[in-house]
SETI-783715 format. One record per residue: chain; x negated, y negated, z of N, C-alpha, C, O in turn. Coordinates in steps of 0.05 Angstrom, whole numbers. Layout:
// residues N
R  unit     nxx     nyy     nzz    caxx    cayy    cazz     cxx     cyy     czz     oxx     oyy     ozz
R     A       X       Y       Z       X       Y       Z       X       Y       Z       X       Y       Z
...
***
This chain:
// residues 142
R  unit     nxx     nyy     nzz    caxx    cayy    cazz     cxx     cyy     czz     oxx     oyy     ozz
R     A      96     -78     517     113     -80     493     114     -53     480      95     -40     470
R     A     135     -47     482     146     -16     464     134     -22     430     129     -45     422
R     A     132      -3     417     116       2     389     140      -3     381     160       6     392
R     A     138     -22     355     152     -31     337     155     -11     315     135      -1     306
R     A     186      -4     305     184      13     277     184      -7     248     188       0     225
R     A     180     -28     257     170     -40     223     198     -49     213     216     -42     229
R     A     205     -63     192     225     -73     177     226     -55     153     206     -45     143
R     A     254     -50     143     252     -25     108     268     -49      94     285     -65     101
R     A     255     -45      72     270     -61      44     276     -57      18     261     -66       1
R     A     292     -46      13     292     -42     -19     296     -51     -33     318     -62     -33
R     A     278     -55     -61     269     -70     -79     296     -77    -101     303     -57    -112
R     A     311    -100    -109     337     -97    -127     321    -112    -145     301    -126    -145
R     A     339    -102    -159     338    -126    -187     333    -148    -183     313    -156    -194
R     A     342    -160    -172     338    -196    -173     313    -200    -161     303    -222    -167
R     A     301    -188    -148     273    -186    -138     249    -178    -155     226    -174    -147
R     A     257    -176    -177     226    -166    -203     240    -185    -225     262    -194    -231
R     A     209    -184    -236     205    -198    -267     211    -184    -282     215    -161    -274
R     A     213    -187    -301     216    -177    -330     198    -154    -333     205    -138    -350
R     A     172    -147    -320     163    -123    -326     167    -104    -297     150     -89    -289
R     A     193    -106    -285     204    -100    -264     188     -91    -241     190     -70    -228
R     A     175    -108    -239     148    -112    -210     155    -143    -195     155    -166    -202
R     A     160    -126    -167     174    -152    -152     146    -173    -158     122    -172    -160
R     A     178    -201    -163     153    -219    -170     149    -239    -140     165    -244    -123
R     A     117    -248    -143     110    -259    -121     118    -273     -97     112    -268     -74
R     A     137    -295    -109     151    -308     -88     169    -291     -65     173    -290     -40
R     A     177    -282     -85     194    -260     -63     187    -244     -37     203    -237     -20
R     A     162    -239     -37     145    -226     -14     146    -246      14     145    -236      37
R     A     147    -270      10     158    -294      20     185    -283      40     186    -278      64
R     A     200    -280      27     230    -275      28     222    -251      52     221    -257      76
R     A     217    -224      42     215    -211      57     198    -205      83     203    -189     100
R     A     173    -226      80     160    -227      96     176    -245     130     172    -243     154
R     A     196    -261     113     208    -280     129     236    -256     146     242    -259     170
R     A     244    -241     135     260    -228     143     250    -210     166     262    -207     187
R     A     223    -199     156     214    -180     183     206    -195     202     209    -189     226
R     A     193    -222     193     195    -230     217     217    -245     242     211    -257     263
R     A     240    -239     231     265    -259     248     275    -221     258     290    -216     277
R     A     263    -197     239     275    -168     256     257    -171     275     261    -166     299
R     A     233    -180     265     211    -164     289     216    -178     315     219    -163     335
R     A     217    -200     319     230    -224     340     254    -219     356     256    -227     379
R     A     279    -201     340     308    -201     347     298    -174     357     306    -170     381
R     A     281    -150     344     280    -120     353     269    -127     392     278    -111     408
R     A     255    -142     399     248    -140     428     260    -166     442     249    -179     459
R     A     287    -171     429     302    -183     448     313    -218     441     329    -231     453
R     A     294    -226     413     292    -266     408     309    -264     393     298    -276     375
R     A     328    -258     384     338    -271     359     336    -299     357     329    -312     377
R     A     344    -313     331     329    -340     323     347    -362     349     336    -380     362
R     A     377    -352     352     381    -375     376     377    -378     397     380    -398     410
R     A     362    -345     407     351    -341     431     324    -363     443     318    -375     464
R     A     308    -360     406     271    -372     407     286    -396     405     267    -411     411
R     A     299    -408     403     304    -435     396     311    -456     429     302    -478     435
R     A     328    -438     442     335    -440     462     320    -442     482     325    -455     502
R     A     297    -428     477     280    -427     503     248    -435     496     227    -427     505
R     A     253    -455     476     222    -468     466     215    -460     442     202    -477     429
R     A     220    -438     432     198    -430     406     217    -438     379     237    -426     373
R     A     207    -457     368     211    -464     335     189    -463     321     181    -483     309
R     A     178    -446     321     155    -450     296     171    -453     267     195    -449     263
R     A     148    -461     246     147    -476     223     128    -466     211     111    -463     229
R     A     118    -458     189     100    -442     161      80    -469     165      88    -493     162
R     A      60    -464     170      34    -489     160      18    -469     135       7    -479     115
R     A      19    -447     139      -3    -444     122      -6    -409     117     -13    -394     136
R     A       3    -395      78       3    -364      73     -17    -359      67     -28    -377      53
R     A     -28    -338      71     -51    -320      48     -40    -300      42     -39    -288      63
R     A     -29    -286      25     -29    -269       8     -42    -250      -1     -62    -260     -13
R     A     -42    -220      -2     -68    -207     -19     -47    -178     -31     -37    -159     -20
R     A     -47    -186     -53     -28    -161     -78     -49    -145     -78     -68    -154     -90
R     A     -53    -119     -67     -66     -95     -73     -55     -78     -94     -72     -63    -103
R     A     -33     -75    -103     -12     -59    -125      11     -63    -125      24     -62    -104
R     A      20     -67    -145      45     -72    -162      77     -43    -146      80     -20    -151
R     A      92     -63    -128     117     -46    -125     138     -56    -140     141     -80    -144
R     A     155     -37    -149     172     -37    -166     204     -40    -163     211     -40    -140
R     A     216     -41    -175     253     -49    -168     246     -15    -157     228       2    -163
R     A     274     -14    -133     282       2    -131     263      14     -98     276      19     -77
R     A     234      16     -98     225      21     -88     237      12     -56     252      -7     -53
R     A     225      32     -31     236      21      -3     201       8       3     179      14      -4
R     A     210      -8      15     181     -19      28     183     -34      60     195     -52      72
R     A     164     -14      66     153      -7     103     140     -45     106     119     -53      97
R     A     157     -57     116     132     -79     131     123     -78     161     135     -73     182
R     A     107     -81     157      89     -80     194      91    -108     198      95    -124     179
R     A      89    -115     227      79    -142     237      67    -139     264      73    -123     282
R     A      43    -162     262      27    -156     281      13    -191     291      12    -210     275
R     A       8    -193     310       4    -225     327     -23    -217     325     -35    -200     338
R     A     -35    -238     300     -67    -234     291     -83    -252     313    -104    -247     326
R     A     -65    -277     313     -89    -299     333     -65    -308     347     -43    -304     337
R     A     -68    -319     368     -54    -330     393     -66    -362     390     -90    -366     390
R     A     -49    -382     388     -66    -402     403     -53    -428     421     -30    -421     426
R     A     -55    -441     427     -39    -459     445     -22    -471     436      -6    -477     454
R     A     -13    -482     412       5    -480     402      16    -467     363      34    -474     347
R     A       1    -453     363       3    -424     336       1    -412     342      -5    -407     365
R     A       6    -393     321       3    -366     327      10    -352     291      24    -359     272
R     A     -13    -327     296     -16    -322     264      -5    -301     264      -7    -290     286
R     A      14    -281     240      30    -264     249      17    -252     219      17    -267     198
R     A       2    -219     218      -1    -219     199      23    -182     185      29    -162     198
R     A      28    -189     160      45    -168     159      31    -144     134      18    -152     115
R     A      35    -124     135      27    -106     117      49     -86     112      61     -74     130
R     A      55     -82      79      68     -71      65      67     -49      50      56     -49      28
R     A      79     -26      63      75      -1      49      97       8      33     120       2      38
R     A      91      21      17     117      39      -7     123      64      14     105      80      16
R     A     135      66      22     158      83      40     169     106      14     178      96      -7
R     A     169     132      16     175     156       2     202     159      24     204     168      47
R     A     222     149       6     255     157      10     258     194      25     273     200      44
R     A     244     210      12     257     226      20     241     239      38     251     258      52
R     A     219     233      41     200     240      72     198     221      88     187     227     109
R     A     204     201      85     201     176     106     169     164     118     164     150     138
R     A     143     179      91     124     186      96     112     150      86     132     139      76
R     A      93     134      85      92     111      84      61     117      60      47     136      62
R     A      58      99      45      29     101      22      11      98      47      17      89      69
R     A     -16     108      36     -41     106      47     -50      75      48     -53      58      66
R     A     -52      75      38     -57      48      23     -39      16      19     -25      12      -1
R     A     -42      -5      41     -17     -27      31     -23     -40       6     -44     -48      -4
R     A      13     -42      -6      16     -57     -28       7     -89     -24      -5    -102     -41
R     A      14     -97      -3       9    -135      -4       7    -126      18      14    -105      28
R     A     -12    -155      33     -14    -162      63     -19    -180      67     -38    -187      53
R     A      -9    -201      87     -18    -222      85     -18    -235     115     -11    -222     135
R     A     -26    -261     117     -23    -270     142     -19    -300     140     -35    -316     128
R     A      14    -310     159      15    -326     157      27    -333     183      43    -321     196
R     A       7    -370     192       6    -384     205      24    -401     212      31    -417     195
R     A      35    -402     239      60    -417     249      50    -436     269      29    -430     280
R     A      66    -466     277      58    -475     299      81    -481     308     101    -487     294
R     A      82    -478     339     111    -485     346     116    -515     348      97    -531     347
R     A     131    -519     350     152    -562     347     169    -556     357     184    -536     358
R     A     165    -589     372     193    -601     387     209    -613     366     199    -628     349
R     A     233    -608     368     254    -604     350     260    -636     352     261    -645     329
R     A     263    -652     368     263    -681     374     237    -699     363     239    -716     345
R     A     213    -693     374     197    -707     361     179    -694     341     157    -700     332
R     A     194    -677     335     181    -668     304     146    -649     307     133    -635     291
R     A     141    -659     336     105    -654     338     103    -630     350     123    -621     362
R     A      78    -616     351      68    -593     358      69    -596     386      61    -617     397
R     A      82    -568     403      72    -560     424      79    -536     446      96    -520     443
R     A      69    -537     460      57    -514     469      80    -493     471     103    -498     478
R     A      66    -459     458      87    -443     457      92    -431     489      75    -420     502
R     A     112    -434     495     131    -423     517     113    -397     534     100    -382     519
R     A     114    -394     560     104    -373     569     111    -350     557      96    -337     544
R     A     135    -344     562     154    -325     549     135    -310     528     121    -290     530
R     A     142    -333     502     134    -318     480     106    -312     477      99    -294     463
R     A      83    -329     493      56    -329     495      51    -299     503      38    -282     491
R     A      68    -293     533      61    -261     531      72    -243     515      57    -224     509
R     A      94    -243     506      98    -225     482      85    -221     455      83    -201     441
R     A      78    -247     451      57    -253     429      33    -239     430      21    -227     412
R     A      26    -244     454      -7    -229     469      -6    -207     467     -27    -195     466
R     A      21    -190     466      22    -161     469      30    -143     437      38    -120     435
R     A      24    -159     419      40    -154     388      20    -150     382      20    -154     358
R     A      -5    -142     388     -38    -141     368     -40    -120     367     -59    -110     356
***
């Protein structure tokens, strides 16, 4: 698997509170975004995974706010395949403040988190097993 360049996002208005610091839910949002780039960047887009076995579903976020990013700001997300398992798989993402005019990324991530998917049959609603396919590509995202 070729090295991933990460997802960029810039921070708007509708994305912060009143003391103009994106507010929490929203990390959600974006987290969900890099992960349908990071999937489409080596080839799945969502009708591709759908087509050939993989529907995963959110069972379960953790979250961890290390510092407050702001409207306006660009922000670097990483993603990376934390655990593999026979039918989950944990995808965890980390978020850096990205400097617009060096393209240079903070030392330090703003939020990181890791969140847990299991794949489902779209018919019977129940867990199972993720697809060869994506098992090795998955295997190769760590």
């Amino acid at each position: 698997m070729s090295k991933w360049s990460g997802y960029t996002h810039r921070v708007r208005y509708s994305e912060v509170d009143p003391q103009s610091i994106v507010f929490n839910s929203r990390y959600m949002e974006f987290f969900d975004a890099a992960n349908v780039e990071f999937f489409r960047s080596f080839g799945y887009p969502i009708d591709v995974m759908s087509a050939t076995g993989l529907d995963p579903v959110v069972v379960e976020v953790n979250i961890r706010y290390h510092a407050s990013v702001r409207m306006d700001q660009l922000l670097h997300i990483d993603v990376n395949c934390s655990r593999l398992g026979n039918t989950s798989y944990d995808l965890g993402f980390e978020v850096r403040i990205k400097d617009p005019g060096t393209g240079s990324l903070s030392e330090n991530a703003a939020t990181s988190a890791t969140i847990s998917y299991v794949n489902i049959d779209q018919e019977t609603r129940k867990s199972t097993p993720i697809p060869p396919e994506f098992r090795s590509f998955l295997g190769s995202a760590k």
